[in-house]
Backbone as CSV, one residue per row, in Angstrom:
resi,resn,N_x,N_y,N_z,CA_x,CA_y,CA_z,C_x,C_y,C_z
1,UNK,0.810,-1.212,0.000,0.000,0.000,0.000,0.850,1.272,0.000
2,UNK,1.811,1.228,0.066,2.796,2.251,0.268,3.095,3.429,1.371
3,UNK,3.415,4.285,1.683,3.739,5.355,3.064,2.102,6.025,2.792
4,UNK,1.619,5.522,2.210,0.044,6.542,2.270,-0.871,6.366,3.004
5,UNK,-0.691,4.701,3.546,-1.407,3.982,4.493,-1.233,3.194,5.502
6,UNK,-2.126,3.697,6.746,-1.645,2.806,7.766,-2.507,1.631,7.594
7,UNK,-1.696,0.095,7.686,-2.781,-0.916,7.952,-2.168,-1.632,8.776
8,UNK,-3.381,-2.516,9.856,-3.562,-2.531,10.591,-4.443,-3.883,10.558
9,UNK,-3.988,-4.585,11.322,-4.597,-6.528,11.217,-5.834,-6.304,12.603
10,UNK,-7.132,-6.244,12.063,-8.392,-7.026,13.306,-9.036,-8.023,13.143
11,UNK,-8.988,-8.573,14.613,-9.470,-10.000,14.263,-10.325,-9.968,15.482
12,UNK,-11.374,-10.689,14.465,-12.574,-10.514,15.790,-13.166,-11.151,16.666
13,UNK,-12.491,-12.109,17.423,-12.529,-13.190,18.571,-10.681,-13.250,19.134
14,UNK,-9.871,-12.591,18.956,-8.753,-12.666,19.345,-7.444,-11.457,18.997
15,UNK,-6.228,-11.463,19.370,-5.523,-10.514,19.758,-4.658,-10.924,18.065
16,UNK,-4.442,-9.587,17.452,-4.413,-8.218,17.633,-5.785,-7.933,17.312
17,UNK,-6.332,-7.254,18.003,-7.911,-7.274,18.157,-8.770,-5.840,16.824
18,UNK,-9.978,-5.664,16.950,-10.137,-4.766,16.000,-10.288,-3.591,16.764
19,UNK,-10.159,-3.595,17.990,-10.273,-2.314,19.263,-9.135,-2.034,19.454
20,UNK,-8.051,-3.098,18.956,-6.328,-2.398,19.266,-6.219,-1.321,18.089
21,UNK,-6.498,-2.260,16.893,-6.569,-1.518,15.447,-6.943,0.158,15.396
22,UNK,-8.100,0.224,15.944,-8.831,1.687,15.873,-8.137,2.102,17.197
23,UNK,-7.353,2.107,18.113,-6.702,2.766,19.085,-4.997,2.845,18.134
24,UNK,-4.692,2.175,17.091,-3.370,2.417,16.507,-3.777,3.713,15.748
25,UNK,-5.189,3.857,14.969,-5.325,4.780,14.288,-5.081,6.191,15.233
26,UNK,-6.061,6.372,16.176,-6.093,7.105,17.180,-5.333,8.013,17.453
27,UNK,-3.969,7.323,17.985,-3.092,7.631,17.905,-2.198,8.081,16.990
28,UNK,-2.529,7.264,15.828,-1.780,8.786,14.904,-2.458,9.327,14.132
29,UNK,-3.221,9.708,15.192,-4.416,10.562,14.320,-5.098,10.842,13.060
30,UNK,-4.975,9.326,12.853,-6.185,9.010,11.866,-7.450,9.131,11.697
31,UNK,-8.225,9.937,10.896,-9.643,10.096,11.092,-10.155,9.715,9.897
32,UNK,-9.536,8.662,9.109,-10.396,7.955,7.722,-9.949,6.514,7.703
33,UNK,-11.032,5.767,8.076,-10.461,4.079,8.294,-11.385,3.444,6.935
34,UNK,-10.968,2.659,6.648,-11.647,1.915,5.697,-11.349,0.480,6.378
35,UNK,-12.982,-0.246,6.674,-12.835,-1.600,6.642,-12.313,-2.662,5.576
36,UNK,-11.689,-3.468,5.666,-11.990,-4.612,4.655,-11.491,-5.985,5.360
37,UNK,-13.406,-6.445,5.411,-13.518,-7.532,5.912,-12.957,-9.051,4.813
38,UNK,-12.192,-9.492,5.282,-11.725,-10.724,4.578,-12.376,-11.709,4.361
39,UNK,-13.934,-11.628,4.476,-14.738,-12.730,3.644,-15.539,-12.351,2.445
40,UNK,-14.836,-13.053,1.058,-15.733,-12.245,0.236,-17.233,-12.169,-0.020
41,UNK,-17.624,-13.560,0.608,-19.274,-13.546,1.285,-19.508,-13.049,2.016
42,UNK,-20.485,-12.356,1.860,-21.995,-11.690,3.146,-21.832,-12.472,3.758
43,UNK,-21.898,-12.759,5.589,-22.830,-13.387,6.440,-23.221,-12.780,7.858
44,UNK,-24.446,-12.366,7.686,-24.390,-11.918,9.203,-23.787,-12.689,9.997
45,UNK,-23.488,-13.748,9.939,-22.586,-14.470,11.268,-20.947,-13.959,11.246
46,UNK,-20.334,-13.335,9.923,-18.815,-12.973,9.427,-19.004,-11.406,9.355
47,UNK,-19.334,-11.317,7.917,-19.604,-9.791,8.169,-19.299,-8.772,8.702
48,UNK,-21.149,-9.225,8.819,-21.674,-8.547,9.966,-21.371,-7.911,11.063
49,UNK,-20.737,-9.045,11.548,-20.533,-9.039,13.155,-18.496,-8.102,12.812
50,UNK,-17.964,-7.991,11.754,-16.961,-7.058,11.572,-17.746,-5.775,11.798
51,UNK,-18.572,-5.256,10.879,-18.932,-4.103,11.017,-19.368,-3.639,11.905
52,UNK,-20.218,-4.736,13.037,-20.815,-4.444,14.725,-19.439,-3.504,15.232
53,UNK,-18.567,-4.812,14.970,-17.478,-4.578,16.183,-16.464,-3.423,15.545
54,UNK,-15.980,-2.817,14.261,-15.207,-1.954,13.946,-16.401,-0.543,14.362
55,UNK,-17.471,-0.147,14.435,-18.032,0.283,14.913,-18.249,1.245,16.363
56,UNK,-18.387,-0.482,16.847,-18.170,0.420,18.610,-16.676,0.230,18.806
57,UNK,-15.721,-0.117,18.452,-14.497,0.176,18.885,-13.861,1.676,18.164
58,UNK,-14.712,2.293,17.350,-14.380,3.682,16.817,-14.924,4.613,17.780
59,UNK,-16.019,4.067,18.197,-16.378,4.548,19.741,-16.084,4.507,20.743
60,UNK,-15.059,3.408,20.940,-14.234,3.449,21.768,-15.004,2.588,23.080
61,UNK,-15.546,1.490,22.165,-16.700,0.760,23.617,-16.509,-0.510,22.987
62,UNK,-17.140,-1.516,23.723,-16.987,-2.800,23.105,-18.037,-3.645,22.678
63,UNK,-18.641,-3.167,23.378,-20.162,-3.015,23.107,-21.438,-2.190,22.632
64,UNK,-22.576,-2.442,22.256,-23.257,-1.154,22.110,-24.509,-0.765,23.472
65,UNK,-23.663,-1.681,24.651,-24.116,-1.610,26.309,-23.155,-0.742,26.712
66,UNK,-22.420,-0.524,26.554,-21.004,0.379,26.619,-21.486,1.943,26.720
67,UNK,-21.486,2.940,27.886,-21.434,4.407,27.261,-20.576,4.897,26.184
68,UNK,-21.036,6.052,25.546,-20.037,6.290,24.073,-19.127,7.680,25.322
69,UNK,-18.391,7.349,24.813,-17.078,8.170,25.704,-16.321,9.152,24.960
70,UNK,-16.057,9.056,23.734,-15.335,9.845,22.808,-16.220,10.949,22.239
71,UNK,-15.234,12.084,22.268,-15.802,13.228,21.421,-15.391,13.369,20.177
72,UNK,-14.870,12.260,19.428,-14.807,12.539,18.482,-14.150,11.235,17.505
73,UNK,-14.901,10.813,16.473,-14.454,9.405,16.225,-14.336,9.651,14.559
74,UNK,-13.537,8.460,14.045,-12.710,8.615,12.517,-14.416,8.341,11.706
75,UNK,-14.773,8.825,10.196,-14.819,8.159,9.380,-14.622,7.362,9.109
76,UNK,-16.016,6.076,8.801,-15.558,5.203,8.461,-16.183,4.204,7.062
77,UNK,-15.542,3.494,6.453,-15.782,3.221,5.259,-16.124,1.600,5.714
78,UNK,-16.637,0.856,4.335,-16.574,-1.011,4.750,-16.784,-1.212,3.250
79,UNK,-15.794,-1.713,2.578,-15.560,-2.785,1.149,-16.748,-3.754,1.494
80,UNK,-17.567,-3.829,0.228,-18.621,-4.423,-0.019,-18.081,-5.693,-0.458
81,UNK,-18.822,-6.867,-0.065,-18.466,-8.412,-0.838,-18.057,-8.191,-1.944
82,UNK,-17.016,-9.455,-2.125,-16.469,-9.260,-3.433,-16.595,-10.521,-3.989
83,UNK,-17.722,-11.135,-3.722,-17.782,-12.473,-3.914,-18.040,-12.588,-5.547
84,UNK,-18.331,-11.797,-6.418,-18.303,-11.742,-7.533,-17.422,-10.686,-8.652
85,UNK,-16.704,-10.459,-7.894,-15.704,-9.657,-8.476,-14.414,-10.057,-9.488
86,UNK,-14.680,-9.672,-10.652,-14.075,-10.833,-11.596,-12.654,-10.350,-11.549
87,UNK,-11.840,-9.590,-10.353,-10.298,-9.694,-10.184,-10.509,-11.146,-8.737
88,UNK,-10.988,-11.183,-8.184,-10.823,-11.990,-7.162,-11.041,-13.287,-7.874
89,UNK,-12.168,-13.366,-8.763,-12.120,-14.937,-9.465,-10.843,-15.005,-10.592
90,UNK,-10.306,-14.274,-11.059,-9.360,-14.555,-11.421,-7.814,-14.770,-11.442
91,UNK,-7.540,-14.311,-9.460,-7.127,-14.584,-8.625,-7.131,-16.107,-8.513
92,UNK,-8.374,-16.507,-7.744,-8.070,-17.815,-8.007,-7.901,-18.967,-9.141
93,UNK,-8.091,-17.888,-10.433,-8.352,-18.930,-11.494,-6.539,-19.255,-11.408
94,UNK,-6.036,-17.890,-11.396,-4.283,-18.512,-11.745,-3.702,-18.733,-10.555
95,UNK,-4.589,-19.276,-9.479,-3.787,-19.864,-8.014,-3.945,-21.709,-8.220
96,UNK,-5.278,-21.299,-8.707,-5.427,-23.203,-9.289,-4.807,-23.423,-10.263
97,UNK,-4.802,-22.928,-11.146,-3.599,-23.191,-12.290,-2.407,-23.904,-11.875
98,UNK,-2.016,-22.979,-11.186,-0.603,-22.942,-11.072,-0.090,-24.131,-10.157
99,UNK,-1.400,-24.253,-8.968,-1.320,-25.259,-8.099,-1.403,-27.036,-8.945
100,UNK,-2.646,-26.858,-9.855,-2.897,-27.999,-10.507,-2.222,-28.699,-11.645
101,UNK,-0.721,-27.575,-12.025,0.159,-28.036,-12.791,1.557,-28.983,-12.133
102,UNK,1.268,-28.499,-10.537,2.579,-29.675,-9.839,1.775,-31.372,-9.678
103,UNK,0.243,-31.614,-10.037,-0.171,-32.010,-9.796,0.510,-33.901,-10.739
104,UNK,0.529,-34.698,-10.028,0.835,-35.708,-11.181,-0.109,-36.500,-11.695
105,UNK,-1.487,-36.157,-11.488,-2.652,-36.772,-11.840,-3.816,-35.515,-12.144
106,UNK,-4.336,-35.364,-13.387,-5.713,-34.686,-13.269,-6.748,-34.811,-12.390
107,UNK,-7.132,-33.639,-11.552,-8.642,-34.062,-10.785,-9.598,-34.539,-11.556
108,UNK,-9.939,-35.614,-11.158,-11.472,-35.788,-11.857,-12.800,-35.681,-10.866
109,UNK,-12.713,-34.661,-9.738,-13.665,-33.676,-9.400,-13.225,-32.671,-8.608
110,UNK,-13.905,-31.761,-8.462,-13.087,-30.681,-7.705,-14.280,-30.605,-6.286
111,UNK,-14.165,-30.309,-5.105,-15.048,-29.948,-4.160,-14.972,-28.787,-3.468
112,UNK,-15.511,-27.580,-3.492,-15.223,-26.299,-3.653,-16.263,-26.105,-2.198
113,UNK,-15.373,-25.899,-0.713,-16.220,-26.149,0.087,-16.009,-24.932,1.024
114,UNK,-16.990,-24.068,1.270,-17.363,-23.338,1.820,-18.037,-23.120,3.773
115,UNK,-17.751,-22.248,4.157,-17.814,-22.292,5.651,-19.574,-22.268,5.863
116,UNK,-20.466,-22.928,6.508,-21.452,-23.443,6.494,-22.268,-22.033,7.701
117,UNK,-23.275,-21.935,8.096,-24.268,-21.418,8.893,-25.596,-22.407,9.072
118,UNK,-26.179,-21.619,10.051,-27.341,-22.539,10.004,-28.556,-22.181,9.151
119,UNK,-29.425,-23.301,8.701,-30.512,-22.895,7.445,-31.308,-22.027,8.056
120,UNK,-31.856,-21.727,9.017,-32.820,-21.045,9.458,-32.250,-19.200,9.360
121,UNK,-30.802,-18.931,9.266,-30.439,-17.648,9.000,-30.698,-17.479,7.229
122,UNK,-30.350,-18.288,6.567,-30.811,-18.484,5.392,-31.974,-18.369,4.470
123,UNK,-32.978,-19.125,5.801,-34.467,-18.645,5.391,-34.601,-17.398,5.914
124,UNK,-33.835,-16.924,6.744,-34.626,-15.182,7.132,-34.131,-14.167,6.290
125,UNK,-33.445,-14.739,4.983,-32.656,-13.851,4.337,-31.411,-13.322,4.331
126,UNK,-30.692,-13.988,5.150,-29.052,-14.007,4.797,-28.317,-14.032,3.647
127,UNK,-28.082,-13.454,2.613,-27.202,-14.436,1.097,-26.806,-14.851,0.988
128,UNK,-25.658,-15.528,2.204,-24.766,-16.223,1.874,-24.701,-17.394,0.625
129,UNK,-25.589,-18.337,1.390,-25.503,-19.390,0.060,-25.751,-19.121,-1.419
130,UNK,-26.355,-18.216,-1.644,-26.484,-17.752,-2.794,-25.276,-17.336,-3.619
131,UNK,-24.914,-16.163,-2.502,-23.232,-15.793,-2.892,-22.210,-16.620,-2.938
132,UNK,-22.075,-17.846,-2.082,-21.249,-18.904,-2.117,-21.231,-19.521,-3.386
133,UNK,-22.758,-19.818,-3.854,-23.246,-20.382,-4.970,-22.633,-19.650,-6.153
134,UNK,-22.682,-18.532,-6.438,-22.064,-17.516,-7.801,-20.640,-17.819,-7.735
135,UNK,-20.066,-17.498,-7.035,-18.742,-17.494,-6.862,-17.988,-18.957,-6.955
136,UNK,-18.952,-20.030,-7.374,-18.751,-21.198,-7.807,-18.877,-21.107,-9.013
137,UNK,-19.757,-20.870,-9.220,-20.124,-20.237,-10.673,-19.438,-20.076,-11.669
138,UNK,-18.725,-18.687,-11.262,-17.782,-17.599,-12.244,-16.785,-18.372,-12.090
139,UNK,-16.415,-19.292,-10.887,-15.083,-19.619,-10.603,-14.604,-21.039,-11.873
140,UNK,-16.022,-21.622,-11.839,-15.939,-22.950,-13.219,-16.172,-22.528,-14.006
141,UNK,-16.664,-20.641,-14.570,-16.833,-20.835,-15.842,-15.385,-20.477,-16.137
142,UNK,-14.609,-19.861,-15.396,-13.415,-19.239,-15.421,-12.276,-20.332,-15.706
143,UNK,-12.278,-21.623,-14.887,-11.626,-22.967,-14.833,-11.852,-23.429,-16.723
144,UNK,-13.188,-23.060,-17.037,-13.452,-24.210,-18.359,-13.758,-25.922,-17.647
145,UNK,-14.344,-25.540,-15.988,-15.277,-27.035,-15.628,-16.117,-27.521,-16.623
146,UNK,-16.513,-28.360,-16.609,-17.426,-29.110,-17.509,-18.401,-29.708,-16.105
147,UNK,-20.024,-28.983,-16.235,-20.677,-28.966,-14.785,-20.530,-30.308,-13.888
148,UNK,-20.491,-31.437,-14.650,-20.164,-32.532,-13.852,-19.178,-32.691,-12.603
149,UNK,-18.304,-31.739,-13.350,-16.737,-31.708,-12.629,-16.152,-31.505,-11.344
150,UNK,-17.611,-30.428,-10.961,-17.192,-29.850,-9.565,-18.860,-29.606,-8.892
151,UNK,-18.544,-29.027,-7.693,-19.950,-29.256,-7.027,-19.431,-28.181,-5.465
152,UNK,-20.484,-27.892,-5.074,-20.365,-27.054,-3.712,-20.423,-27.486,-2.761
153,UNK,-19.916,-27.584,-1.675,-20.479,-28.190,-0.274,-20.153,-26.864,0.706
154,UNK,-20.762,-27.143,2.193,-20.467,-26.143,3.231,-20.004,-27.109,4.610
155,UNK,-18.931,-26.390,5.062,-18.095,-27.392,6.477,-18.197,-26.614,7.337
156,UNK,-17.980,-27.453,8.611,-17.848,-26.569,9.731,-18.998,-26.544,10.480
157,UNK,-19.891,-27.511,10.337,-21.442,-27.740,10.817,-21.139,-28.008,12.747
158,UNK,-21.857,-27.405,13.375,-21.800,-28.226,15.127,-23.190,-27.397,15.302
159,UNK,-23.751,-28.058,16.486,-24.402,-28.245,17.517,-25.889,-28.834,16.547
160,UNK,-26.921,-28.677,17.417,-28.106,-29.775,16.781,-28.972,-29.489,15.622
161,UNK,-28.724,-27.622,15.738,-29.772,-27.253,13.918,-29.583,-27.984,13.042
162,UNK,-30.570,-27.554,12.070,-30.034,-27.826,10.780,-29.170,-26.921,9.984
163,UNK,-28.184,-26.883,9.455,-27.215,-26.261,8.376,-27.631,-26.422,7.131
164,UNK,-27.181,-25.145,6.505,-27.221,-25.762,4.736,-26.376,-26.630,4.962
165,UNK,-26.990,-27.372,3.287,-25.779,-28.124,2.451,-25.881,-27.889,1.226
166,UNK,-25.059,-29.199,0.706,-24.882,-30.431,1.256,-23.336,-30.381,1.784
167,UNK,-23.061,-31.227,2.835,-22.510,-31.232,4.250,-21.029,-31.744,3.462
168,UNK,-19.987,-30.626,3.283,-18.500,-30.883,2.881,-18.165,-32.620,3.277
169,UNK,-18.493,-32.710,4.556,-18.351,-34.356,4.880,-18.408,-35.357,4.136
170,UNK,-19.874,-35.360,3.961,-20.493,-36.327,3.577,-20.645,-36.492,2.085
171,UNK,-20.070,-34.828,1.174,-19.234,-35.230,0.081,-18.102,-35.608,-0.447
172,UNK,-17.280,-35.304,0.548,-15.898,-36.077,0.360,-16.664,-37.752,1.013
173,UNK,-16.846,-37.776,1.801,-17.612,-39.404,2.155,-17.942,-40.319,0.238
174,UNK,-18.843,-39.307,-0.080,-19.201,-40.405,-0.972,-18.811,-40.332,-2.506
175,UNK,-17.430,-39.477,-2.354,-17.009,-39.906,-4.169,-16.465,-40.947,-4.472
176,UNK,-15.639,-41.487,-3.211,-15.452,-43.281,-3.927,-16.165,-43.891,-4.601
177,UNK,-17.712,-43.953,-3.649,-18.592,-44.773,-4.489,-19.099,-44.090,-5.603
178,UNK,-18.808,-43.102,-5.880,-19.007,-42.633,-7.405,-18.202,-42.564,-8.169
179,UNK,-17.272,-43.490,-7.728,-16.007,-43.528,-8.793,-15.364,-42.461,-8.975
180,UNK,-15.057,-41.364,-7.842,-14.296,-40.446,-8.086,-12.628,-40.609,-7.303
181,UNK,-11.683,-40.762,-8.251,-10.172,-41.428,-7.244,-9.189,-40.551,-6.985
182,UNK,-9.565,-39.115,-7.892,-8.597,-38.035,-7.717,-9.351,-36.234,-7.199
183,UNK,-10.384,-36.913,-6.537,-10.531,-35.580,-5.714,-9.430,-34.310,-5.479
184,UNK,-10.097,-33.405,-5.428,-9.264,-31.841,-5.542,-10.541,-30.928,-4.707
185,UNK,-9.864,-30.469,-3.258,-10.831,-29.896,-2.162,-9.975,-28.376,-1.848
186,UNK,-10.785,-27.456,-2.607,-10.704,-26.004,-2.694,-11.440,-25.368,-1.837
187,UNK,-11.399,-24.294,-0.996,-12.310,-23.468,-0.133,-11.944,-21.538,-0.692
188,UNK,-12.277,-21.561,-1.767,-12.650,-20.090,-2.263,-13.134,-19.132,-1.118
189,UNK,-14.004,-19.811,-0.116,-14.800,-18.524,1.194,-13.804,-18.054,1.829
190,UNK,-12.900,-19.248,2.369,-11.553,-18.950,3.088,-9.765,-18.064,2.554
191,UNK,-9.711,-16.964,2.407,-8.863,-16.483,1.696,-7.343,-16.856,2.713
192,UNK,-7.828,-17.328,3.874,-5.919,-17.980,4.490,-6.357,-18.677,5.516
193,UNK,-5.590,-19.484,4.997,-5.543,-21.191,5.706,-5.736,-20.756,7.097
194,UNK,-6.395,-22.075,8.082,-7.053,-21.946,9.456,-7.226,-23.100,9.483
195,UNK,-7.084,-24.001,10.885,-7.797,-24.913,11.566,-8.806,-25.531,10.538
196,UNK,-9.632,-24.549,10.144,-10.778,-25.009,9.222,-10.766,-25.628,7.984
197,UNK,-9.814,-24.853,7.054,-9.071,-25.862,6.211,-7.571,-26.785,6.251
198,UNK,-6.694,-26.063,6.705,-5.611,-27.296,6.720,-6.010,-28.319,8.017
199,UNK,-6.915,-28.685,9.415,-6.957,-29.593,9.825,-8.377,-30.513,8.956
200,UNK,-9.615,-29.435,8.818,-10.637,-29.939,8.521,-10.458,-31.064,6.980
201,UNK,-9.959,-29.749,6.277,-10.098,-30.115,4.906,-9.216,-31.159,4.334
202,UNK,-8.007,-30.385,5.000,-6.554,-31.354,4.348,-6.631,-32.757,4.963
203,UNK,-6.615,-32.815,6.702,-6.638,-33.919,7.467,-7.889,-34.633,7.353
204,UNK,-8.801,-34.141,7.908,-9.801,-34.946,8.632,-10.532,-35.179,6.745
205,UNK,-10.589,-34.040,6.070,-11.146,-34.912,4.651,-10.766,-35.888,3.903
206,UNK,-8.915,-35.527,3.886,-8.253,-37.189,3.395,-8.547,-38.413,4.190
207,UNK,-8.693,-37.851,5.905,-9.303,-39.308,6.160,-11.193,-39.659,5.967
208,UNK,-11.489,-39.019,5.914,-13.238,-39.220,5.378,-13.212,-40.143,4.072
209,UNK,-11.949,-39.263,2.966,-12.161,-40.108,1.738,-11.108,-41.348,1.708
210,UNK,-10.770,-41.563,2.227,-9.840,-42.781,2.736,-10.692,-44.157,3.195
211,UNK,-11.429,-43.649,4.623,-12.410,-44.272,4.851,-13.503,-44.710,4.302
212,UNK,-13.653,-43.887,3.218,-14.382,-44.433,2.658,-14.188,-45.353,1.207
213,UNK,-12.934,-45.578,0.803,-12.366,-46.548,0.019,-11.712,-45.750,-0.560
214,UNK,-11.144,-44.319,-0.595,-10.622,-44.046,-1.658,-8.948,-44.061,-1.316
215,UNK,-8.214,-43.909,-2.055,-6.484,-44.059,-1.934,-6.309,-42.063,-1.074
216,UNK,-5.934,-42.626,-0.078,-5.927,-41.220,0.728,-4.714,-40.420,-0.286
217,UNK,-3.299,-40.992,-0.349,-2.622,-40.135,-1.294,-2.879,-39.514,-2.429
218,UNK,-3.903,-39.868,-3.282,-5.086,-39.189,-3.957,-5.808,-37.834,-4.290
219,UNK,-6.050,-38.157,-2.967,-7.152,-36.849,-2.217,-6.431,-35.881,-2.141
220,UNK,-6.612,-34.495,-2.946,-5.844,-32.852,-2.761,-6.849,-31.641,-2.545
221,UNK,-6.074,-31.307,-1.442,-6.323,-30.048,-1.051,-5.660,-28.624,-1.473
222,UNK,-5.928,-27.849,-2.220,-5.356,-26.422,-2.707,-5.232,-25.590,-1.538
223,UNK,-3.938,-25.509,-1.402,-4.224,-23.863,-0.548,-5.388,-23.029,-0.538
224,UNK,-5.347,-22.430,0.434,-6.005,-20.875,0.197,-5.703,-19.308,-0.562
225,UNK,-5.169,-19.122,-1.072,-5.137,-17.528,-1.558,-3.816,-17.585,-0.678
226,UNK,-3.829,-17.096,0.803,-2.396,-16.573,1.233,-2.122,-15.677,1.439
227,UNK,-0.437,-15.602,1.165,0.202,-14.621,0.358,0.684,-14.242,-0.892
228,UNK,-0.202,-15.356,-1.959,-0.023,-15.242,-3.698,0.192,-13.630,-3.915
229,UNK,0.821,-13.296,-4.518,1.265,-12.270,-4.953,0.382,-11.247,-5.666
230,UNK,-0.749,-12.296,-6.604,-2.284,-11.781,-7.251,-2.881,-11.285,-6.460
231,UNK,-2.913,-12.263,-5.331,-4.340,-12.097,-3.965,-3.792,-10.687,-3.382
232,UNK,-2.770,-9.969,-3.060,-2.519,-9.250,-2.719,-2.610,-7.723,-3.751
233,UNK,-2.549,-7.818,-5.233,-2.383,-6.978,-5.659,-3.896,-6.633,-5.888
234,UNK,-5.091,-7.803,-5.739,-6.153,-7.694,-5.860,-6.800,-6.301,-4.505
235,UNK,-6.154,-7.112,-3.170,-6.667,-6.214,-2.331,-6.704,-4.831,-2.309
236,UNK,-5.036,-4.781,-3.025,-4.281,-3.120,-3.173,-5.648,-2.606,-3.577
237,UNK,-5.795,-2.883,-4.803,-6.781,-2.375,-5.921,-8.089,-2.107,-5.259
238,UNK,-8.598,-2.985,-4.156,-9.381,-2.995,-3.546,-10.016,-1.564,-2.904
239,UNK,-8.469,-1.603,-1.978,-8.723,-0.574,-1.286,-8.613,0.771,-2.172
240,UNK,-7.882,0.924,-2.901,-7.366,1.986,-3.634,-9.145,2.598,-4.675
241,UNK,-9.501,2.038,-4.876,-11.202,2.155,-5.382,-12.008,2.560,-4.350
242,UNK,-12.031,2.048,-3.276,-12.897,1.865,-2.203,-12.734,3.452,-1.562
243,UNK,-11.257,4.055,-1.255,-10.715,5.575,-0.790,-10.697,6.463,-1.683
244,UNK,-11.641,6.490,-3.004,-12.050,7.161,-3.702,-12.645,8.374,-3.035
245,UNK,-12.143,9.995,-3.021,-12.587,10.932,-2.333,-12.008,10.768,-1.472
246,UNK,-11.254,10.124,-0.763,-10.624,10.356,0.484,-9.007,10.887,0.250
């Protein structure tokens, strides 16, 4: 981003927090923040809950039970989903590329699996799945999939609701018996690796499709985005559009 900008890492269940973030600005007297939340899907459960919390921490509270204490708080901006944004799909078009050329076997399916919610936020009008859904989309028409090829799932399901699907699990579970032997398990929602994909996806899915007859050495998992060099010049661009007038 160059000497023009301060940035600043929030994360919103842990340290460096998004209340440290807006107290770095503070201090050097920054009064124009621009969010950009790192999921390119909507979800009020992701989101959302960024914009709650960059919010009252510009207020200088942690809550919105919190008295507002400050006389005086930054401007603030929030980058809209980019879940269809044809630099981000083409981001990943030349991250799979590039990944699927060390490969010594062609996938013959891809499973493009996404971080899950429960259905009932879904029926009240959430987008997510919808947006998850496009961004599958653009992403195979971008590949040259042939629709057979690939398919969506959502991971990360706990406690007793129901979740969308269909359930990342229980599709890696059943491509053996569909004769699928060279699985390829992508998570486009996730732009850097977590617990969620390198234990979920990489581990616990090679053993799902293992268990279930397939040759675990087989089974591939793509990185996430990262620090690809694209994914980054994408964001630049991001922001640099977004501080338009500023």
């Amino acid at each position: 981003m160059g000497p023009k900008f301060q940035v600043e890492l929030g994360l919103a269940y842990s340290e460096n927090s998004i209340m440290r973030a807006m107290r770095q600005f503070e201090q050097a007297g920054i009064g124009r923040v621009l969010i950009v939340p790192l999921f390119p899907q909507y979800s009020s459960t992701t989101t959302a809950s960024v914009y709650d919390q960059a919010c009252f921490a510009a207020l200088g509270r942690n809550s919105s039970r919190s008295p507002a204490l400050k006389r005086y708080v930054p401007a603030l901006r929030f980058v809209e989903p980019y879940y269809c944004d044809q630099g981000y799909i083409s981001v990943m078009k030349a991250h799979l590329h590039r990944y699927m050329k060390q490969l010594d076997r062609e996938p013959d399916q891809i499973v493009l699996s996404f971080h899950g919610i429960p259905k009932r936020y879904a029926d009240t009008g959430d987008p997510y799945p919808e947006q998850c859904k496009e961004t599958g989309r653009l992403l195979a028409e971008a590949m040259g999939w042939r629709q057979d090829s690939w398919q969506i799932a959502f991971q990360s399901r706990f406690g007793p609701e129901e979740w969308i699907g269909p359930s990342t699990e229980k599709v890696i579970g059943s491509l053996p018996e569909r004769g699928i032997a060279n699985p390829l398990v992508f998570a486009p929602g996730f732009v850097t690796d977590c617990l969620e994909t390198l234990y979920e996806l990489d581990i616990e899915g090679r053993g799902h499709f293992g268990a279930s007859g397939g040759k675990a050495d087989q089974y591939q998992y793509a990185p996430c985005l990262n620090d690809q060099p694209e994914w980054l010049d994408f964001l630049t661009g991001l922001v640099e559009r977004n501080v338009g007038g500023w």
